[in-house]
PyMOL Python script that loads the backbone (N, CA, C, O; Angstrom):
from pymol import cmd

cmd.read_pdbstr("""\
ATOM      1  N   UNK A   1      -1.453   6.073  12.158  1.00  0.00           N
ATOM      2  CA  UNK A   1      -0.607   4.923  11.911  1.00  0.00           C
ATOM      3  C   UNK A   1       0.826   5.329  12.214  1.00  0.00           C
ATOM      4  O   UNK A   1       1.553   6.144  11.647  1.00  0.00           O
ATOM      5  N   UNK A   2       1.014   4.616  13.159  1.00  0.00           N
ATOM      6  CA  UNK A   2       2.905   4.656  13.128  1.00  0.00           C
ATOM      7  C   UNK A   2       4.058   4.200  12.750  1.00  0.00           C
ATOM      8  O   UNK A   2       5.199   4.493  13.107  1.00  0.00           O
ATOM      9  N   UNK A   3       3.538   3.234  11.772  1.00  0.00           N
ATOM     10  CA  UNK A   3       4.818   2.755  10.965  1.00  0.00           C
ATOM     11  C   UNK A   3       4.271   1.740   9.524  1.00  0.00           C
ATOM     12  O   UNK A   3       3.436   0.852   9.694  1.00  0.00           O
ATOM     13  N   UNK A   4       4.857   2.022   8.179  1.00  0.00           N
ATOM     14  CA  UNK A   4       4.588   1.466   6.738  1.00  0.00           C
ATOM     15  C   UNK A   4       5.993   0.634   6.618  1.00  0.00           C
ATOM     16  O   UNK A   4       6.903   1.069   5.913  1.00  0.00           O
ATOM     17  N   UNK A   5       6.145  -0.885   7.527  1.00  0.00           N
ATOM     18  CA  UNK A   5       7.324  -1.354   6.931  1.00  0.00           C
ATOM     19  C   UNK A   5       7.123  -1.847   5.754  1.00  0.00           C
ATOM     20  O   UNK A   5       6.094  -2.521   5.764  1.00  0.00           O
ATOM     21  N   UNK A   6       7.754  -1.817   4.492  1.00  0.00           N
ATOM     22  CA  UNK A   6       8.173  -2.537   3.169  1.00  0.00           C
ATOM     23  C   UNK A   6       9.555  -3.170   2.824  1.00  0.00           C
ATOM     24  O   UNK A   6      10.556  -2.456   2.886  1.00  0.00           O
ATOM     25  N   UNK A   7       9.643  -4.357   2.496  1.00  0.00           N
ATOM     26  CA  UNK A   7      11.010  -5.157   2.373  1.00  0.00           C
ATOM     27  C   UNK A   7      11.483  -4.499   1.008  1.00  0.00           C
ATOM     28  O   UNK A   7      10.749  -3.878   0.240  1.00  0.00           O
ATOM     29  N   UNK A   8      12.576  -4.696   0.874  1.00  0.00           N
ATOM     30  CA  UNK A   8      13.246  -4.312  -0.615  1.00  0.00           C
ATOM     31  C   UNK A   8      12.886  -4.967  -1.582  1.00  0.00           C
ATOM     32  O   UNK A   8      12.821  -4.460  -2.702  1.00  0.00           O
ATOM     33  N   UNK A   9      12.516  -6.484  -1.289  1.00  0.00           N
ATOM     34  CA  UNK A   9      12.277  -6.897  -3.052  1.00  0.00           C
ATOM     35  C   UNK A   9      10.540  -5.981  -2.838  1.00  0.00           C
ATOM     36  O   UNK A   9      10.484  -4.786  -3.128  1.00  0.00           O
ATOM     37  N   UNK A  10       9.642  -6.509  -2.471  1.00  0.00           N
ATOM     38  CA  UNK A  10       7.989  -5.601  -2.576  1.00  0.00           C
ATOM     39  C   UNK A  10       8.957  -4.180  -2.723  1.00  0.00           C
ATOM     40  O   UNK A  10       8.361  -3.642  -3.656  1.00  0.00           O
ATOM     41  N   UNK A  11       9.743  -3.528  -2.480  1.00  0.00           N
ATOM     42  CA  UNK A  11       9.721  -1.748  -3.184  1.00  0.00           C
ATOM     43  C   UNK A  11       9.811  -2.101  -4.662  1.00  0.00           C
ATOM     44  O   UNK A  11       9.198  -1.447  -5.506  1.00  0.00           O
ATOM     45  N   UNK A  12      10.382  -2.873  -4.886  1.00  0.00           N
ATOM     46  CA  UNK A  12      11.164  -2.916  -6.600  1.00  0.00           C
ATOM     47  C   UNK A  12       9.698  -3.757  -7.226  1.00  0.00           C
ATOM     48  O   UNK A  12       9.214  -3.326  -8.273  1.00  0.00           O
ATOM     49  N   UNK A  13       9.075  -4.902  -6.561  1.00  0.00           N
ATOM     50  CA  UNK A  13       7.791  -5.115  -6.856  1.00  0.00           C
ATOM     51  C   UNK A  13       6.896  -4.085  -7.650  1.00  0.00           C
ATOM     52  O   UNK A  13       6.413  -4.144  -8.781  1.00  0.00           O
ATOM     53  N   UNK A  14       6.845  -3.188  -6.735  1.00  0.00           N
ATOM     54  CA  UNK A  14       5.853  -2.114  -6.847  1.00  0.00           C
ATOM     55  C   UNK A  14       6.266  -0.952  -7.432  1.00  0.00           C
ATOM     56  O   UNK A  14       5.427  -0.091  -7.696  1.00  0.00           O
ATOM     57  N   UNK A  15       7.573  -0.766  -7.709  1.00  0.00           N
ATOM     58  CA  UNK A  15       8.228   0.475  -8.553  1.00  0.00           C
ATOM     59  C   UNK A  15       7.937  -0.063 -10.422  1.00  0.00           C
ATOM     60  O   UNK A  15       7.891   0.569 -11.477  1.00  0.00           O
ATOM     61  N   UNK A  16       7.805  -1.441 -10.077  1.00  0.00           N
ATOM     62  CA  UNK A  16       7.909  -1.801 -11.557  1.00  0.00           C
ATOM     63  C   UNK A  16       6.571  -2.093 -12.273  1.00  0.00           C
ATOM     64  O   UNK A  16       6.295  -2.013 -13.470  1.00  0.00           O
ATOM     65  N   UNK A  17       5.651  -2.529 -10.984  1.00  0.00           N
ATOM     66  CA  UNK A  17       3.835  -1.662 -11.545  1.00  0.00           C
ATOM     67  C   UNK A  17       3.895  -0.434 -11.863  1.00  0.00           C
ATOM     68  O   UNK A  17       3.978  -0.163 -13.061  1.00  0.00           O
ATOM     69  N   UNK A  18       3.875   0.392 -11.100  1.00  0.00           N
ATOM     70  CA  UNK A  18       3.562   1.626 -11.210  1.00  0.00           C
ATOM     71  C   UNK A  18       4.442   2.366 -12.328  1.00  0.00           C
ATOM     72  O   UNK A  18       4.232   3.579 -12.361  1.00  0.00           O
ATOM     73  N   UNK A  19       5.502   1.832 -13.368  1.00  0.00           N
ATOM     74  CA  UNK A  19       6.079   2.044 -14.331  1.00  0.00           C
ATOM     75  C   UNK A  19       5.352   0.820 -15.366  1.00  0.00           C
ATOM     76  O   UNK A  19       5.663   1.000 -16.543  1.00  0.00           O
ATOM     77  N   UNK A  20       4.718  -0.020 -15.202  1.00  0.00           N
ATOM     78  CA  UNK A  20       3.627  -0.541 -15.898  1.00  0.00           C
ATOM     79  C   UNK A  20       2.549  -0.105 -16.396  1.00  0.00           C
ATOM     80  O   UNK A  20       2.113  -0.227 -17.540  1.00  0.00           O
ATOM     81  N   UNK A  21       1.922   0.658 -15.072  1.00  0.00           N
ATOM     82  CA  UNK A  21       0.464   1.229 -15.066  1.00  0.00           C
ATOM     83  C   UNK A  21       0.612   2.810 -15.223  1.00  0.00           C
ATOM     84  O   UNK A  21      -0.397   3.435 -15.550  1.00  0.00           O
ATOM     85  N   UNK A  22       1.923   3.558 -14.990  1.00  0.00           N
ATOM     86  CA  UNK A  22       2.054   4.782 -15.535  1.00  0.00           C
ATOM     87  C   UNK A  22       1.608   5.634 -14.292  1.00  0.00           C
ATOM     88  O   UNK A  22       1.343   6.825 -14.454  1.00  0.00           O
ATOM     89  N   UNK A  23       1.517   5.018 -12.994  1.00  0.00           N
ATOM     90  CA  UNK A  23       1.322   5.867 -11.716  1.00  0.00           C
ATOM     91  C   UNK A  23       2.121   6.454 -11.125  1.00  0.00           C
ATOM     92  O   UNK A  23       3.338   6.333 -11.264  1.00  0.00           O
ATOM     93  N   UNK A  24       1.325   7.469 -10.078  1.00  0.00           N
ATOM     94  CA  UNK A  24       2.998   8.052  -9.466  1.00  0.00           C
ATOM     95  C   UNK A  24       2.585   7.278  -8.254  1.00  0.00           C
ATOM     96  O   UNK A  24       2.818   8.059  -7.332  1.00  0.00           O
ATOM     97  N   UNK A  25       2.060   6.083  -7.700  1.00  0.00           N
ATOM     98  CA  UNK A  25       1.741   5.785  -6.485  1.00  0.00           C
ATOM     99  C   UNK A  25       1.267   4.911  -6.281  1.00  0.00           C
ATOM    100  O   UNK A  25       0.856   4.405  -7.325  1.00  0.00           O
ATOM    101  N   UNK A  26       0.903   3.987  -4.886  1.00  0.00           N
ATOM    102  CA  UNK A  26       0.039   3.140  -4.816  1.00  0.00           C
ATOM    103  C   UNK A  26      -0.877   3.293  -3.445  1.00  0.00           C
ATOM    104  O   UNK A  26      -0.626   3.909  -2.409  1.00  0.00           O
ATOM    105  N   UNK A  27      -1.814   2.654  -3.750  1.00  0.00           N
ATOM    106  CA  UNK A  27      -3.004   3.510  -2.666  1.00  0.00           C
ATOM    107  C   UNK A  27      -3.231   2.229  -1.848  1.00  0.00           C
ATOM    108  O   UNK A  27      -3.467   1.230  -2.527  1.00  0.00           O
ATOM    109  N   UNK A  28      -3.201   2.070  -0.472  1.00  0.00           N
ATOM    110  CA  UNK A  28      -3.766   1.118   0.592  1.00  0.00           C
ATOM    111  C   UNK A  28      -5.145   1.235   1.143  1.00  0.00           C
ATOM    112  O   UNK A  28      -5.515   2.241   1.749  1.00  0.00           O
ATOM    113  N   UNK A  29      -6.037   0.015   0.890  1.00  0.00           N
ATOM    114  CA  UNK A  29      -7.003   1.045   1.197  1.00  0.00           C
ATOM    115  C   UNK A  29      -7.887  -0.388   2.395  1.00  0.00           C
ATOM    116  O   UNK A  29      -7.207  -1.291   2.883  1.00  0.00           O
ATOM    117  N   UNK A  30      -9.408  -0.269   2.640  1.00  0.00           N
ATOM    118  CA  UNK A  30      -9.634  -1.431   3.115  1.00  0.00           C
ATOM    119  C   UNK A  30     -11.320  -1.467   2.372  1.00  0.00           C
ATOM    120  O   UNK A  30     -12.247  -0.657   2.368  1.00  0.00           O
ATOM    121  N   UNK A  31     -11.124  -2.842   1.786  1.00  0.00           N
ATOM    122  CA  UNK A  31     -12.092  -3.215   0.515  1.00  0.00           C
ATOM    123  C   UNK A  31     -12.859  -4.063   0.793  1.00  0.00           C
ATOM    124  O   UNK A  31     -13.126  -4.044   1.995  1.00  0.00           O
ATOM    125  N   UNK A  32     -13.466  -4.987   0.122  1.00  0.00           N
ATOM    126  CA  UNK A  32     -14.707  -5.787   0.481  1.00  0.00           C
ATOM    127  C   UNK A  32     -15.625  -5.590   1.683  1.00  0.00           C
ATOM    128  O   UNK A  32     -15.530  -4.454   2.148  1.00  0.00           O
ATOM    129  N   UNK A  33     -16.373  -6.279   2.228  1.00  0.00           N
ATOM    130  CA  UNK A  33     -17.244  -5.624   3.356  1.00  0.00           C
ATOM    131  C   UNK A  33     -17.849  -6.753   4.187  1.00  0.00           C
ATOM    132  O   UNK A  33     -17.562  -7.951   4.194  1.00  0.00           O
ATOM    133  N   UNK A  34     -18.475  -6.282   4.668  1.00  0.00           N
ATOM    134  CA  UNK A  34     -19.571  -7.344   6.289  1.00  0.00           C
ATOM    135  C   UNK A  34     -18.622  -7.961   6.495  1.00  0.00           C
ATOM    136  O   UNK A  34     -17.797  -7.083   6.744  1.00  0.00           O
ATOM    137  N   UNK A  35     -18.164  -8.825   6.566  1.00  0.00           N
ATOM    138  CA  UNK A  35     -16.933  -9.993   7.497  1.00  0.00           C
ATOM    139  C   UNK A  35     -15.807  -9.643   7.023  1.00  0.00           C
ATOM    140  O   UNK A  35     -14.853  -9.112   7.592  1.00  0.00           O
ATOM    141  N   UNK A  36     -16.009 -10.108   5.448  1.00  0.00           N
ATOM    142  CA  UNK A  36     -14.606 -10.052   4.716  1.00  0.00           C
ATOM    143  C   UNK A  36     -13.820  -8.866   4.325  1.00  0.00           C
ATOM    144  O   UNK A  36     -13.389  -8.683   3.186  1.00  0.00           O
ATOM    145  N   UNK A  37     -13.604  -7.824   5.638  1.00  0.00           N
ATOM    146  CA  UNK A  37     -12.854  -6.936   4.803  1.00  0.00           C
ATOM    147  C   UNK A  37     -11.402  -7.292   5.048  1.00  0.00           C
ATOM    148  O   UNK A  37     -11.154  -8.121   5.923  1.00  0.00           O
ATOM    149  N   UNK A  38     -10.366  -6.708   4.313  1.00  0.00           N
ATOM    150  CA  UNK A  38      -9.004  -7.341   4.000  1.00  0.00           C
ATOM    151  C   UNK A  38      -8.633  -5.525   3.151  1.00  0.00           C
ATOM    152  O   UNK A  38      -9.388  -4.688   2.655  1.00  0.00           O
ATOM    153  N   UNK A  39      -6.903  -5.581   3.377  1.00  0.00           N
ATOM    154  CA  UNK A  39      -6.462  -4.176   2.711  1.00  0.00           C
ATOM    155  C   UNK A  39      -6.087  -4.618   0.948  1.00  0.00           C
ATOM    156  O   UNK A  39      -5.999  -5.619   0.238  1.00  0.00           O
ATOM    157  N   UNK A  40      -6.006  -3.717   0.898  1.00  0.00           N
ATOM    158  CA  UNK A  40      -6.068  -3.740  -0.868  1.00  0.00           C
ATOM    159  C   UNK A  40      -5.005  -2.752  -1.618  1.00  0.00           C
ATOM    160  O   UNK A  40      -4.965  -1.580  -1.245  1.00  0.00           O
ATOM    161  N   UNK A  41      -4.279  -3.125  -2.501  1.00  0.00           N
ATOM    162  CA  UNK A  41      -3.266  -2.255  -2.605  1.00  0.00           C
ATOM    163  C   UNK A  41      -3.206  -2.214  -4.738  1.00  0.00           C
ATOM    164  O   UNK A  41      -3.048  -3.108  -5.568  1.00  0.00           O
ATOM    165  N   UNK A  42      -3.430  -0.684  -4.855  1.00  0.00           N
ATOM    166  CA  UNK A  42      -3.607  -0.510  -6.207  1.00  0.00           C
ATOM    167  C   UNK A  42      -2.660   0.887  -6.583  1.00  0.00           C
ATOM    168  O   UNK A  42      -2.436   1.860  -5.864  1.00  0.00           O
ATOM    169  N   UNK A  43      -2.233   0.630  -7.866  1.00  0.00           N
ATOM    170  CA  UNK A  43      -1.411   1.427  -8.171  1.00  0.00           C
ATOM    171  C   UNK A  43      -2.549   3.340  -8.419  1.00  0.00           C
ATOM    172  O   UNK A  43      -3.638   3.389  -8.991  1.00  0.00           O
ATOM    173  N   UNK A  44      -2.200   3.930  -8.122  1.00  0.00           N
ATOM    174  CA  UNK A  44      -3.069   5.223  -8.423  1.00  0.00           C
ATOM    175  C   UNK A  44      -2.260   6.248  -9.473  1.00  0.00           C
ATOM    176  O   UNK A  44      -1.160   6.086 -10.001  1.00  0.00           O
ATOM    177  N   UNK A  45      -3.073   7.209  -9.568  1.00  0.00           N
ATOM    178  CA  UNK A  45      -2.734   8.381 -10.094  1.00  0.00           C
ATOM    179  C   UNK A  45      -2.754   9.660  -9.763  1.00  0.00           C
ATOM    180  O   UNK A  45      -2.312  10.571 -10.463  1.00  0.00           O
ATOM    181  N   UNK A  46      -3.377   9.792  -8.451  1.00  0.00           N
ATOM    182  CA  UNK A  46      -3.186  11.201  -7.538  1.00  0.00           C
ATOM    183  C   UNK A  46      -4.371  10.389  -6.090  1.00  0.00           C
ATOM    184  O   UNK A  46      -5.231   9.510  -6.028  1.00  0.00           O
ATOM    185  N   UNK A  47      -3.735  11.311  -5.207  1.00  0.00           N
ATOM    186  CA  UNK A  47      -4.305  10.391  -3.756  1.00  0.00           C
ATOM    187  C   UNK A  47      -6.459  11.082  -3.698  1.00  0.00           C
ATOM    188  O   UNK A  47      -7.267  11.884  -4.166  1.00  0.00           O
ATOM    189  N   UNK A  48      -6.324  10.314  -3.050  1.00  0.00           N
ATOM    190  CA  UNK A  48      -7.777  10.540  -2.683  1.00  0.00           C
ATOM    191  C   UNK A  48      -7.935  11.739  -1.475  1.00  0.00           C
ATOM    192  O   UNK A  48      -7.014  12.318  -0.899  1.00  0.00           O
ATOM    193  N   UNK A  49      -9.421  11.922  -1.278  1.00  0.00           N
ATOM    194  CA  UNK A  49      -9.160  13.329  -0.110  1.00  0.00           C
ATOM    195  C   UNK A  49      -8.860  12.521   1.601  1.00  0.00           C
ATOM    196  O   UNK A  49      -9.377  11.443   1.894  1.00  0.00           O
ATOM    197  N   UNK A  50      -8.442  12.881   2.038  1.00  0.00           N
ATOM    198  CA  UNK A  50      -7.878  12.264   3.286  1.00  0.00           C
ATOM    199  C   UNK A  50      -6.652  11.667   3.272  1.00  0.00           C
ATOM    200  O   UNK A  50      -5.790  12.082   4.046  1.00  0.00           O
ATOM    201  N   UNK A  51      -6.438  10.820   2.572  1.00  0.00           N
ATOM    202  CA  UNK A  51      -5.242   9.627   2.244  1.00  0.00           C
ATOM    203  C   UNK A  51      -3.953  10.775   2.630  1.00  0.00           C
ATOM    204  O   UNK A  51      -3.694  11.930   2.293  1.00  0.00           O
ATOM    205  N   UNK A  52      -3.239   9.599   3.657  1.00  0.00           N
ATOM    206  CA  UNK A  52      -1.955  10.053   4.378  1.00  0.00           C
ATOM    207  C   UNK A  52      -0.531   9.449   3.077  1.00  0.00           C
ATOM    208  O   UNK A  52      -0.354   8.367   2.518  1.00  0.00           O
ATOM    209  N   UNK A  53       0.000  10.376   3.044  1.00  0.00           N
ATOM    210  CA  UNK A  53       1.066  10.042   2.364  1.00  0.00           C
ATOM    211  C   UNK A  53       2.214   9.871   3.038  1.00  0.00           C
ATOM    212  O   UNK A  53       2.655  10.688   3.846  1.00  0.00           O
ATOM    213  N   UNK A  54       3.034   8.228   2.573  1.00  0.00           N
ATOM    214  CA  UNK A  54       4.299   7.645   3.073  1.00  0.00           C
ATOM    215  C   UNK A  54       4.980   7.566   2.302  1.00  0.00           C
ATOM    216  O   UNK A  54       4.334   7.380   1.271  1.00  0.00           O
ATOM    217  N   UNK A  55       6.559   7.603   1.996  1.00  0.00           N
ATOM    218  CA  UNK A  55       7.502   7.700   1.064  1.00  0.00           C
ATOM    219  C   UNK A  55       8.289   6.652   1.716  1.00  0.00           C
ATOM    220  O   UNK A  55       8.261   6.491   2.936  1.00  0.00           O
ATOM    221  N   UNK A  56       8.891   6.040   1.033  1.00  0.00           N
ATOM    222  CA  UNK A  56       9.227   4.428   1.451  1.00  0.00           C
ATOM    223  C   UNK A  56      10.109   4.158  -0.008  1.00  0.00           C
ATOM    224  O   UNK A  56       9.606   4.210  -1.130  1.00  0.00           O
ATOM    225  N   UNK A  57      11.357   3.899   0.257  1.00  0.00           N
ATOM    226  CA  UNK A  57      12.459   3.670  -0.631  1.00  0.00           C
ATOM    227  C   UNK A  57      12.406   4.578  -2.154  1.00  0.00           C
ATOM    228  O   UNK A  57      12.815   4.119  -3.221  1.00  0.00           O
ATOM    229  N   UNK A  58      11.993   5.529  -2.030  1.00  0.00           N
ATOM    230  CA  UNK A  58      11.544   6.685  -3.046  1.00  0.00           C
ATOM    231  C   UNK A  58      10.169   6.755  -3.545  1.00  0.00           C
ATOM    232  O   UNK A  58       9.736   7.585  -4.344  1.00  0.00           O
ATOM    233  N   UNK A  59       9.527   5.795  -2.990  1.00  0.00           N
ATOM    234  CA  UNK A  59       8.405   5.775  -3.798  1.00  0.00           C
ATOM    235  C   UNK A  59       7.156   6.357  -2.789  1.00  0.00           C
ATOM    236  O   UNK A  59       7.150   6.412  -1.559  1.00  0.00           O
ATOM    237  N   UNK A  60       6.297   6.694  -3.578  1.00  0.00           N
ATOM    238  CA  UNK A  60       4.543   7.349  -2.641  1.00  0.00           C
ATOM    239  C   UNK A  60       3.589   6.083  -2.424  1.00  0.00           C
ATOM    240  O   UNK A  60       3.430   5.137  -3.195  1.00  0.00           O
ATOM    241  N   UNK A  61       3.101   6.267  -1.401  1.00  0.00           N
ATOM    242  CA  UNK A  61       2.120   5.340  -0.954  1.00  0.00           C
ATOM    243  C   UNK A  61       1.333   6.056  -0.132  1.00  0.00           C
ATOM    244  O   UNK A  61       1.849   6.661   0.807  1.00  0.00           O
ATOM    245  N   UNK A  62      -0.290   6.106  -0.396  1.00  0.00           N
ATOM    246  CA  UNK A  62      -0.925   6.517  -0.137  1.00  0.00           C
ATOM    247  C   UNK A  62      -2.144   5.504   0.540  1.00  0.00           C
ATOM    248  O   UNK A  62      -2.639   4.572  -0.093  1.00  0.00           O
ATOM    249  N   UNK A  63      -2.573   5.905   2.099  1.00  0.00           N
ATOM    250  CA  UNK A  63      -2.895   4.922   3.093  1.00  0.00           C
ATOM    251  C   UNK A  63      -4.158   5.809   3.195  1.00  0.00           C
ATOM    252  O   UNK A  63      -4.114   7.036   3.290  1.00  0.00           O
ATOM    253  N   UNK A  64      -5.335   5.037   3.163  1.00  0.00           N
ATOM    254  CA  UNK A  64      -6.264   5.585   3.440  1.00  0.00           C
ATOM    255  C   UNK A  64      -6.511   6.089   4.309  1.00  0.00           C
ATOM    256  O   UNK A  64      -5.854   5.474   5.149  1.00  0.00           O
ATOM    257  N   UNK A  65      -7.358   7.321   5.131  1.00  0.00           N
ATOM    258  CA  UNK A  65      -7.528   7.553   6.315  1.00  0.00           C
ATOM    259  C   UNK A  65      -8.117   6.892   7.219  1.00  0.00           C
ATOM    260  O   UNK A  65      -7.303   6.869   8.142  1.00  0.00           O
ATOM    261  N   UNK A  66      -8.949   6.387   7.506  1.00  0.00           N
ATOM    262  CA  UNK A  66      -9.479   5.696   8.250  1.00  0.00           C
ATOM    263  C   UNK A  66      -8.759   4.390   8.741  1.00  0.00           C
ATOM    264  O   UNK A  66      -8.754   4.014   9.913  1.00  0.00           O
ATOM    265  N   UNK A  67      -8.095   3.690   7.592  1.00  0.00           N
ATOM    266  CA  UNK A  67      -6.683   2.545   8.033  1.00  0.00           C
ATOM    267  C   UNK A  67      -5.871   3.653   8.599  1.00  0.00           C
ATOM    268  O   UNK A  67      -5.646   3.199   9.721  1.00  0.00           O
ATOM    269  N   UNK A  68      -5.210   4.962   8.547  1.00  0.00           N
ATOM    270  CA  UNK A  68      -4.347   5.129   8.993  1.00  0.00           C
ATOM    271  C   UNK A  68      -4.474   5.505  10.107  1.00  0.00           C
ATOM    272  O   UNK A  68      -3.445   5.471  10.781  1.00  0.00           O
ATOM    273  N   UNK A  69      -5.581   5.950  10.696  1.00  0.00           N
ATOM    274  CA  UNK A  69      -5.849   6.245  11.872  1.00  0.00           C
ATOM    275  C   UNK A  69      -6.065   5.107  13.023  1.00  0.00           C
ATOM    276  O   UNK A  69      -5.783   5.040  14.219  1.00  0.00           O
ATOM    277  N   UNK A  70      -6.753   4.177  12.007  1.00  0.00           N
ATOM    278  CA  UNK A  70      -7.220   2.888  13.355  1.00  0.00           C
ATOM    279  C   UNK A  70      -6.023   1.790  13.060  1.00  0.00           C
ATOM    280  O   UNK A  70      -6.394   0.652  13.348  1.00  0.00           O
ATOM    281  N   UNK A  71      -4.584   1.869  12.520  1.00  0.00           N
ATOM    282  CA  UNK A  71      -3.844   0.619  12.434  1.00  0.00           C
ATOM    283  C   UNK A  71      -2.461   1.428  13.074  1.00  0.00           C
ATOM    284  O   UNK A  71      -2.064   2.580  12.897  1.00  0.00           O
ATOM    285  N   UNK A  72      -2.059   0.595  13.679  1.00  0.00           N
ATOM    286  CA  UNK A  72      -0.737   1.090  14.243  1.00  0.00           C
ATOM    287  C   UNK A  72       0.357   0.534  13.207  1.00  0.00           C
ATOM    288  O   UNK A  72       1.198   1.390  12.929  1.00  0.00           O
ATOM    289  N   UNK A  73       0.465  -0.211  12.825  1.00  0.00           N
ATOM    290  CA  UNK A  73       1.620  -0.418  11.599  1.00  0.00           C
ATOM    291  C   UNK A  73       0.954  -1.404  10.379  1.00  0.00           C
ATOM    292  O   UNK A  73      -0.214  -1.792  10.394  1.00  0.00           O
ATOM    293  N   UNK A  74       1.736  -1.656   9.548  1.00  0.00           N
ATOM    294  CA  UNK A  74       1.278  -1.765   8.175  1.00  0.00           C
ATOM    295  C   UNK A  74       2.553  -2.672   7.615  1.00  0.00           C
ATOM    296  O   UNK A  74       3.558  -1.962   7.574  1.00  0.00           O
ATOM    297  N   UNK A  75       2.708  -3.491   7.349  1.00  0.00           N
ATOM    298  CA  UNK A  75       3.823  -4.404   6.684  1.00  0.00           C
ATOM    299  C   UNK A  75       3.774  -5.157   5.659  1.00  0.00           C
ATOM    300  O   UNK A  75       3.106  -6.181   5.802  1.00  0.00           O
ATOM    301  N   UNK A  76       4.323  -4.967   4.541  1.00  0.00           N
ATOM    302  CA  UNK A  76       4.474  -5.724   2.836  1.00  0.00           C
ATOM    303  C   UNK A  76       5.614  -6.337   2.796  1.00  0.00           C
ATOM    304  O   UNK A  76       6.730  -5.846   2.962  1.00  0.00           O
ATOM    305  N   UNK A  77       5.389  -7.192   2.621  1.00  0.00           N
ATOM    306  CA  UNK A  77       6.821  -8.294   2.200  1.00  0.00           C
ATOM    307  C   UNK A  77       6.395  -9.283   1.275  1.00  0.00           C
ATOM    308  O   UNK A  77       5.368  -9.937   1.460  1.00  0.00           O
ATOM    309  N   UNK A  78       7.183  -9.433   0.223  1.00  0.00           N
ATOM    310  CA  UNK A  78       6.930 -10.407  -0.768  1.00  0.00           C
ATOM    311  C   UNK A  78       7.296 -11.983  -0.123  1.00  0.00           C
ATOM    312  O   UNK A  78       8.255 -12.159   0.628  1.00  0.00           O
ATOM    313  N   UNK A  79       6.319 -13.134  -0.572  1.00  0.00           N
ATOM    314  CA  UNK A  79       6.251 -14.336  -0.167  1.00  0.00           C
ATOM    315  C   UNK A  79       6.281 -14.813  -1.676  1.00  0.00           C
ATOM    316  O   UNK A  79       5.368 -14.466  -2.426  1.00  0.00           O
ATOM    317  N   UNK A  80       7.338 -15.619  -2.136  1.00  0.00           N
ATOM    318  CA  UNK A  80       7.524 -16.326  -3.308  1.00  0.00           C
ATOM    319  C   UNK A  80       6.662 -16.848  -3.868  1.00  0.00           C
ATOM    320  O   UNK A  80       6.768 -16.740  -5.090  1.00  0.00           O
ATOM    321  N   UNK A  81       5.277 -17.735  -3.311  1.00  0.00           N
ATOM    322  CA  UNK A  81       4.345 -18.205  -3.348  1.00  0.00           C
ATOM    323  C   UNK A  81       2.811 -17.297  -3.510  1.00  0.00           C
ATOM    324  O   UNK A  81       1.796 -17.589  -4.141  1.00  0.00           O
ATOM    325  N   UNK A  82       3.008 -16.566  -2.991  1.00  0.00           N
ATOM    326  CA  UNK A  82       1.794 -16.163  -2.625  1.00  0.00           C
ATOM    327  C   UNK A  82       2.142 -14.146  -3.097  1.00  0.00           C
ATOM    328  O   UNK A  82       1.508 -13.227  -2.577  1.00  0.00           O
ATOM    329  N   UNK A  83       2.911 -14.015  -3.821  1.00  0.00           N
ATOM    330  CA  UNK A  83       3.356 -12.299  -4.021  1.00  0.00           C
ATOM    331  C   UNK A  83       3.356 -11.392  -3.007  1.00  0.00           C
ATOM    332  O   UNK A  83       3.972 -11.630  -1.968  1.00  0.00           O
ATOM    333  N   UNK A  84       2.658 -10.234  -3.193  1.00  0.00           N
ATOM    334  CA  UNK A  84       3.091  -9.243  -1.846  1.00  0.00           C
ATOM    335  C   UNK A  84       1.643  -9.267  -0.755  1.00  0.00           C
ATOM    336  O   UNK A  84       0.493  -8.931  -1.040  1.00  0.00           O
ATOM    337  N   UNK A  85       2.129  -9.738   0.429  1.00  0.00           N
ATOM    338  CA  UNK A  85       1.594  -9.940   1.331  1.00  0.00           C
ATOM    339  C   UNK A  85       1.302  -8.542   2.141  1.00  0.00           C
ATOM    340  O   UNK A  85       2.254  -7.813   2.420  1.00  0.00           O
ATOM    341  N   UNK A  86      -0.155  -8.154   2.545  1.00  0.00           N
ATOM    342  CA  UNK A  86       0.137  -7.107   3.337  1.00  0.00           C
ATOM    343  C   UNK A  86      -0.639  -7.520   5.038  1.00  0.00           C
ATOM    344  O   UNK A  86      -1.710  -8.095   5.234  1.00  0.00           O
ATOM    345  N   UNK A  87       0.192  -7.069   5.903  1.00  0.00           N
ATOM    346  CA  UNK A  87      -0.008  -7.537   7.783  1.00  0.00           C
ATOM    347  C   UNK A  87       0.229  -6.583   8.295  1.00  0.00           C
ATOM    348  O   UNK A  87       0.198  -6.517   9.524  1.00  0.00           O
TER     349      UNK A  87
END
""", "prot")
cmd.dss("prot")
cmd.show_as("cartoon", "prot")
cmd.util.cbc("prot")
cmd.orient("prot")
């Protein structure tokens, strides 16, 4: 993967889970299955084996391997409506 863009309000989004949930991180991963898979984003507590680590406005984010290998970029931006969007 060559690029994890995140907007500033989603950093402060997600700095203020992970001081919720008591993590040092949040993990990207790709979830559900047969048609419907879609990425998934959960606060963690230490990365999984493979998972590429990105640091993004101080904070850890941890991208699964297999997304990080087959996606060329990765983008979170909060939508007022709809919370943090990931494309």
């Amino acid at each position: 993967m060559t690029d994890l863009l995140i907007d500033d309000h989603s950093l402060e989004i997600i700095r203020k889970e992970l001081q919720k949930d008591d993590a040092i991180a949040m993990r990207i991963f790709i979830g559900g299955g047969g048609c419907c898979k879609h990425f998934e984003i959960i606060p963690v507590k230490k990365a999984l084996t493979g998972d590429i680590t990105f640091i993004r406005g101080g904070l850890r984010i941890f991208v699964e391997k297999e997304l990080a290998q087959n996606t060329s970029k990765i983008e979170i931006k909060n939508d007022e409506h709809k919370g943090l969007l990931m494309i």
